[in-house]
C-alpha positions in Angstrom: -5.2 -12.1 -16.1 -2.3 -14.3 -14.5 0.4 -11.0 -15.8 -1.9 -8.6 -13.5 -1.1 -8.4 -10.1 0.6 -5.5 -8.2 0.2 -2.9 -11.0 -3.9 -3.6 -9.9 -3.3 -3.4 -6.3 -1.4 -0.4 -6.6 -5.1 0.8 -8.5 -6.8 -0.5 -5.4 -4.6 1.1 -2.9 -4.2 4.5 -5.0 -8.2 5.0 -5.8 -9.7 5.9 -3.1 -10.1 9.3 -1.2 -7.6 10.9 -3.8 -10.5 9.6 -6.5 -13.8 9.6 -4.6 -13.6 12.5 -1.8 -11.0 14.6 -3.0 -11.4 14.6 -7.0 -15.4 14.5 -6.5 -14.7 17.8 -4.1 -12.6 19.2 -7.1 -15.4 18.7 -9.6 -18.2 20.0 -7.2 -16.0 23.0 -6.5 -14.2 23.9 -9.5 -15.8 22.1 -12.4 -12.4 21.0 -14.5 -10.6 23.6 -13.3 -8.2 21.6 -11.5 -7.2 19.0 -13.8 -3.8 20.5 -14.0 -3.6 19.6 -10.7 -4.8 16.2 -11.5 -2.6 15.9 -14.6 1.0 17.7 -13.2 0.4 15.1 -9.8 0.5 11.9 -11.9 2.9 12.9 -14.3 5.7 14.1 -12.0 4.8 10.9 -9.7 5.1 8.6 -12.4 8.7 8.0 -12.2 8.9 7.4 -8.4 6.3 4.9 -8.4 8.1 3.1 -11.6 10.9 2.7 -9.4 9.5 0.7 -7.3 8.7 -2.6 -9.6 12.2 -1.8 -11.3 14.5 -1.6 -8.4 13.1 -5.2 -7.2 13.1 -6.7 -10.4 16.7 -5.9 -10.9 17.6 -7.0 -7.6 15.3 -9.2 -5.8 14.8 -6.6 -2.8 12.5 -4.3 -1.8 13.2 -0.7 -2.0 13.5 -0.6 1.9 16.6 -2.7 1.5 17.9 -0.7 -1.1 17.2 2.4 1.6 19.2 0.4 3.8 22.1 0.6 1.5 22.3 4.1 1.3 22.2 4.9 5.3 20.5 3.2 8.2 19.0 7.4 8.5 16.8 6.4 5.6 15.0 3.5 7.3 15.1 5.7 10.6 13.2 8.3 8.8 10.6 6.5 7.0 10.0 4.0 10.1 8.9 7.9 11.7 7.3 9.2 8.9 5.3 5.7 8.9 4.3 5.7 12.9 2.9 9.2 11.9 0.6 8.5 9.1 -0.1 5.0 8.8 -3.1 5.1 11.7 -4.1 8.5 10.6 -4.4 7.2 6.8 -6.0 4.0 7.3 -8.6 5.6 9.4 -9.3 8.3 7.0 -9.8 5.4 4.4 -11.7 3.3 7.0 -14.3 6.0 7.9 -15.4 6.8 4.4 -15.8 2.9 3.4 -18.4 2.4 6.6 -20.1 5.4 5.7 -20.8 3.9 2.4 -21.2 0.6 4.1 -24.3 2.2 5.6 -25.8 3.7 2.3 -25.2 0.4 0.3 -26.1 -2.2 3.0 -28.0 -0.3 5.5 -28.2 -2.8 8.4 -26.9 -0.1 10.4 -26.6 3.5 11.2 -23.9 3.4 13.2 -20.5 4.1 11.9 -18.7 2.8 14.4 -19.8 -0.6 14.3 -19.2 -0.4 10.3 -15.8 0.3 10.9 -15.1 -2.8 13.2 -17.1 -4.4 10.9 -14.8 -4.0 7.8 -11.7 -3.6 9.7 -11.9 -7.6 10.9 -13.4 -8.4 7.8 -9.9 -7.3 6.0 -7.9 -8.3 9.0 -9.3 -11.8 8.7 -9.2 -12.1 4.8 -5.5 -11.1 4.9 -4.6 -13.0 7.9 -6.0 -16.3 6.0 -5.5 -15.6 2.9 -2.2 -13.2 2.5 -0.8 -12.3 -0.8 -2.4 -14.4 -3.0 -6.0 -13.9 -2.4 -5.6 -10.4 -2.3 -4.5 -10.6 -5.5 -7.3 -12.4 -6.9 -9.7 -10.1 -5.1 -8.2 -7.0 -6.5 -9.0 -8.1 -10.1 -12.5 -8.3 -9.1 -12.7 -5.1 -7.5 -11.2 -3.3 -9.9 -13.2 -4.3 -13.1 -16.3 -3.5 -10.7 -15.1 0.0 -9.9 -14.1 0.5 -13.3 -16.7 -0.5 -15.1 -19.6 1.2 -12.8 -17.4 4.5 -12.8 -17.6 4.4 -16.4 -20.9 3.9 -16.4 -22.1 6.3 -13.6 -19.9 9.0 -15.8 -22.5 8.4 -18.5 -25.7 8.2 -17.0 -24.5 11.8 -15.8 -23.3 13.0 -18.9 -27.0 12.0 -20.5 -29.0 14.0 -17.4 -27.2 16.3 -16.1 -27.6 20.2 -17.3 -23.9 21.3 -16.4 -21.7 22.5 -18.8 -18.4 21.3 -19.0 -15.6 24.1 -19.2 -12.0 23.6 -19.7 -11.1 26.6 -18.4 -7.8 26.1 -15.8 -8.3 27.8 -12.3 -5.6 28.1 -9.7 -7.5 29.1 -5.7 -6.5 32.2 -4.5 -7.6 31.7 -0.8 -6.0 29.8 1.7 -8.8 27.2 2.3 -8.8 26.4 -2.0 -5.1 26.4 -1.7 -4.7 23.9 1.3 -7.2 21.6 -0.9 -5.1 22.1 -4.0 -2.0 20.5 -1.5 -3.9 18.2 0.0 -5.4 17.0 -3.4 -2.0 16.6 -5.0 -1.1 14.8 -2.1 -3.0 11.8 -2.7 -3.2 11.9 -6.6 -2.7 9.2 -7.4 -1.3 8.2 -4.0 1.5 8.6 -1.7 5.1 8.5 -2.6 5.4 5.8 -0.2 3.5 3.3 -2.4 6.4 2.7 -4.5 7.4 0.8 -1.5 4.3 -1.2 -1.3 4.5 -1.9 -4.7 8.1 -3.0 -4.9 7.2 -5.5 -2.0 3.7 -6.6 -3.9 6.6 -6.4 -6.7 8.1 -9.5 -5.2 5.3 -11.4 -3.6 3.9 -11.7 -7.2 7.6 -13.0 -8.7 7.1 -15.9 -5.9 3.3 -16.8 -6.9 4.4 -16.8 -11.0 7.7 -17.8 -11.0 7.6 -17.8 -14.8 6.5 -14.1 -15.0 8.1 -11.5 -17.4 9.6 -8.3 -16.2 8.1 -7.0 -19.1 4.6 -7.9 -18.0 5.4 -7.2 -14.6 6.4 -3.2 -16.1 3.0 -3.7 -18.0 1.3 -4.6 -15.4 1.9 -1.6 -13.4 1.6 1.0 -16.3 -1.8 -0.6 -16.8 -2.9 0.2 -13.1 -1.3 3.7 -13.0 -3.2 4.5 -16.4 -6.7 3.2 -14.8 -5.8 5.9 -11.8 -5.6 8.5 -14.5 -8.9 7.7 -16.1 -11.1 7.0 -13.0 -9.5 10.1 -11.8 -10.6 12.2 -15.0 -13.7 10.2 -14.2 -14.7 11.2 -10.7 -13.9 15.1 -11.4 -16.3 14.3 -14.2 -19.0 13.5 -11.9 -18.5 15.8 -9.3 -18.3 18.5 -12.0 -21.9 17.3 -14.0 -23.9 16.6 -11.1 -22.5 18.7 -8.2 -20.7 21.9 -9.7 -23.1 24.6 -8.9 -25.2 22.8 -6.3 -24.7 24.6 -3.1 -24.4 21.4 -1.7 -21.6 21.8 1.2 -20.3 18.5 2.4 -19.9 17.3 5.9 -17.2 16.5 7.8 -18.9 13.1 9.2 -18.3 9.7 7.4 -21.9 8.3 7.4 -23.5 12.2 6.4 -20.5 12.7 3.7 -21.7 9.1 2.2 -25.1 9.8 2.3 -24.8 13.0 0.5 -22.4 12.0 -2.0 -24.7 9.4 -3.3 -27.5 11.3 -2.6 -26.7 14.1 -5.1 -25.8 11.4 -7.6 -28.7 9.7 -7.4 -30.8 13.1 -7.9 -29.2 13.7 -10.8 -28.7 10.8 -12.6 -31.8 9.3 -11.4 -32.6 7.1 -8.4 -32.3 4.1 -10.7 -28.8 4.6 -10.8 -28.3 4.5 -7.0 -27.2 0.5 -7.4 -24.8 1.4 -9.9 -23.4 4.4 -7.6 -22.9 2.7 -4.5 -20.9 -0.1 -5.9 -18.4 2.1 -7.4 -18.2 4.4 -4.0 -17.9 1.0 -1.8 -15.3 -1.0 -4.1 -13.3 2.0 -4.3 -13.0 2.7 -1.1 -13.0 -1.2 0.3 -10.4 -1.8 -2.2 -8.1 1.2 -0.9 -9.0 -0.3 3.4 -8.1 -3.5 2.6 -4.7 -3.1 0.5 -3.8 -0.3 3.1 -4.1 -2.9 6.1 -2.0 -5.0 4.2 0.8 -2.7 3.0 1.6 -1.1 5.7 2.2 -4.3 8.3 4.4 -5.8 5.3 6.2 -2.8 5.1 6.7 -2.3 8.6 7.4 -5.5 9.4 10.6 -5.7 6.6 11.9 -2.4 7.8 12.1 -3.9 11.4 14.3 -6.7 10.4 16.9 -4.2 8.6 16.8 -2.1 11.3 17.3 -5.3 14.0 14.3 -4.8 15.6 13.4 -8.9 15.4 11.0 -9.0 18.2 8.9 -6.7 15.6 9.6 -8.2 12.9 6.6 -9.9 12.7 3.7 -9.5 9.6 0.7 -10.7 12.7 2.2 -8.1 15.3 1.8 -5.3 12.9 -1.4 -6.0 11.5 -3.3 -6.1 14.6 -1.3 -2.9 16.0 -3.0 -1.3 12.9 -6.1 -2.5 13.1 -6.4 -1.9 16.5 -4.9 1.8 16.6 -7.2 2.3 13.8 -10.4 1.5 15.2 -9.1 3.4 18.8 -8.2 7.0 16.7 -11.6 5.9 15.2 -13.5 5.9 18.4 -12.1 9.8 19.0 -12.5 11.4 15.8 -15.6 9.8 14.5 -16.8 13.3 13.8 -13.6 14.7 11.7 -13.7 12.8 8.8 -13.1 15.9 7.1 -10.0 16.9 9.7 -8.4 13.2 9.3 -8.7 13.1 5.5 -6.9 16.9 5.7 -4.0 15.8 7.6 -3.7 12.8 6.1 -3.4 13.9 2.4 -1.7 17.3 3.3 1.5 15.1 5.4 1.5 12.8 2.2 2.5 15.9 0.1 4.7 17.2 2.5 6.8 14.0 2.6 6.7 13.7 -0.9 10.3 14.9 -1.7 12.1 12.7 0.9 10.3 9.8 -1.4 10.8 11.2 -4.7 14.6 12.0 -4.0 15.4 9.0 -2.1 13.7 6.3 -5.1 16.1 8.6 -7.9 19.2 8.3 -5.8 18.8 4.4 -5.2 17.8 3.4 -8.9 21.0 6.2 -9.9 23.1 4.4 -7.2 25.6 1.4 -8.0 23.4 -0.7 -6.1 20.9 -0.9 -9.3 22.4 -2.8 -12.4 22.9 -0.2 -14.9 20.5 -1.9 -17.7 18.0 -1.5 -15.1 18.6 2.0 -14.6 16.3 5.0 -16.2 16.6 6.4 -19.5 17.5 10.2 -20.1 14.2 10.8 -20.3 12.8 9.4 -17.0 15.6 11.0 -15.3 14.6 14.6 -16.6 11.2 14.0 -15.7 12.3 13.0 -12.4 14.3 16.3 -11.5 11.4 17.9 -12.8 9.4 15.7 -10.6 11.6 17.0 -7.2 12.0 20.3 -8.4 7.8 20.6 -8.5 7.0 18.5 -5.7 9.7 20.1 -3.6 9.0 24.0 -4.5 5.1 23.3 -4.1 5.8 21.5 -0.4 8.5 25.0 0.2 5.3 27.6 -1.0 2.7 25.7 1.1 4.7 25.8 4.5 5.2 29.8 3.9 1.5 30.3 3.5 0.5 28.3 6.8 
């Protein structure tokens, strides 16, 4: 258990409303229709996110230093690109974890104070605690969430009177296409996570001096494989239990939760519920409070390259996230639906810069070449760009 580390936070971070909003909406809409979708997302990904843990464990720096290398433009860009989503996403994250707050704990109805709730709640654990328990927690979390996905999947399989069809659709109308975007935008995750994980990347190298790079490459194939399953998983149940339903979900945080579980429970069976708000909560907790730490970290690095010391500060960044979070919060406590739309839909967009930027720098001088790709990984890779990039071209032409 000592090996694991970032490969399961990068689990944590990636599962969340990729896995329970937008691959449970896939299932409940399309059956399996869309596991291309699923499948094409995480295997032209694969290689940007790989570049993460490799770039720092052949250099000891963080893929923000390597952007620095290329051109201060590259940190300009993704300091921007950051300031733009990182509110936007944490909310989105935020407002579907106290709506299953409510369901699983039920102390309160009210959404709002659910969201302050777990916002300080993560604040405070990661202010105290930092790297390290956040690593510990994460292996917690993410046997829970496996292990009640798994089994959720079967009590559904058991009761439900779906059938499962293989059968590949691709949307024809603009509202299935914009969810076919904004579902590959966060399957399994942002491009930008590669940074997160090449900083987690490092933070883990401090706390286990003694660690492999091959368990550290381990490590994080083992995390992006659980996204994968759980993934398949959550299509799975949306598919048994909600394909077919006539069920429309609702674009508030504490409705969507309720329903969600709701139609679960009805299917599978009310005993069940336990097991189905676990796995909702620790997803979507695991995904807040890795979020609220990444970003800050990331943020607060970029700063220093870019000789903004006065912000280079973990503290300052944390609490400007936190508290923009909980004031977008306060505005758009009735768009869950909008947030999560803009939120997964800029991801996408963005997605080339990422994906181009990760291939030049671990192609670039400034990577020893033994920890450079293999032919392979580099075909995949222009593969990668060329898909990522032509689907984010088609998308804006449509708008």
């Amino acid at each position: 258990m000592k090996k694991f580390g970032p490969g399961l936070l990068f689990a944590g971070a990636a599962i969340g409303v990729s896995h329970l909003v937008q691959s449970t909406r896939a299932g409940a809409d399309f059956g399996l229709g869309l596991i291309w979708v699923l499948a094409l997302s995480n295997l032209f990904k694969y290689p940007f996110f790989l570049f993460g843990p490799k770039y720092s464990l052949a250099t000891g720096e963080t893929l923000l230093h390597g952007y620095k290398k290329l051109g201060n433009y590259v940190l300009i860009i993704y300091l921007l690109l950051s300031l733009v989503t990182m509110f936007t996403i944490q909310t989105a994250v935020t407002i579907v974890t106290a709506g299953l707050a409510i369901e699983l704990f039920g102390i309160s109805n009210n959404i709002t104070i659910w969201a302050a709730i777990i916002t300080l709640f993560s604040l405070i654990i990661l202010l105290i605690g930092r790297y390290r328990f956040l690593d510990n927690l994460m292996k917690f979390v993410i046997i829970t969430l496996t292990v009640s996905t798994i089994t959720a999947v079967i009590f559904a399989g058991f009761n439900s009177t779906n059938t499962l069809e293989l059968i590949q659709v691709f949307p024809k109308d603009k509202i299935g296409i914009v969810f076919v975007v904004a579902f590959m935008g966060w399957m399994p995750a942002p491009l930008d996570l590669s940074i997160w994980q090449s900083i987690w990347t490092l933070e883990k190298k401090k706390k286990e001096e003694n660690i492999k790079n091959s368990d550290v490459i381990f490590d994080f194939n083992v995390g992006y494989l659980t996204t994968i399953i759980l993934g398949l998983c959550f299509v799975s149940l949306g598919a048994l239990v909600m394909n077919g339903s006539g069920e429309e979900f609702s674009n508030s945080g504490g409705k969507f939760a309720n329903q969600l579980i709701n139609l679960y429970t009805s299917s599978i069976g009310n005993g069940a519920f336990l097991i189905i708000a676990i796995a909702a909560f620790t997803t979507m907790f695991s995904t807040t409070i890795t979020c609220l730490d990444a970003s800050p970290r990331a943020m607060k690095i970029t700063s220093k390259l870019l000789g903004f010391h006065k912000l280079n500060n973990y503290n300052f960044w944390i609490i400007l996230l936190a508290s923009g979070t909980l004031i977008i919060f306060a505005f758009f406590i009735s768009e869950m639906g909008l947030l999560i739309k803009i939120a997964t839909i800029l991801s996408f967009i963005t997605a080339p810069f990422y994906a181009f930027i990760n291939f030049r720098l671990i192609n670039s001088h400034h990577t020893p070449k033994s920890f450079r790709p293999s032919l392979f990984i580099n075909i995949l890779s222009i593969l990668g760009i060329l898909f990522l990039t032509s689907f984010s071209i088609w998308y804006l032409t449509i708008l």
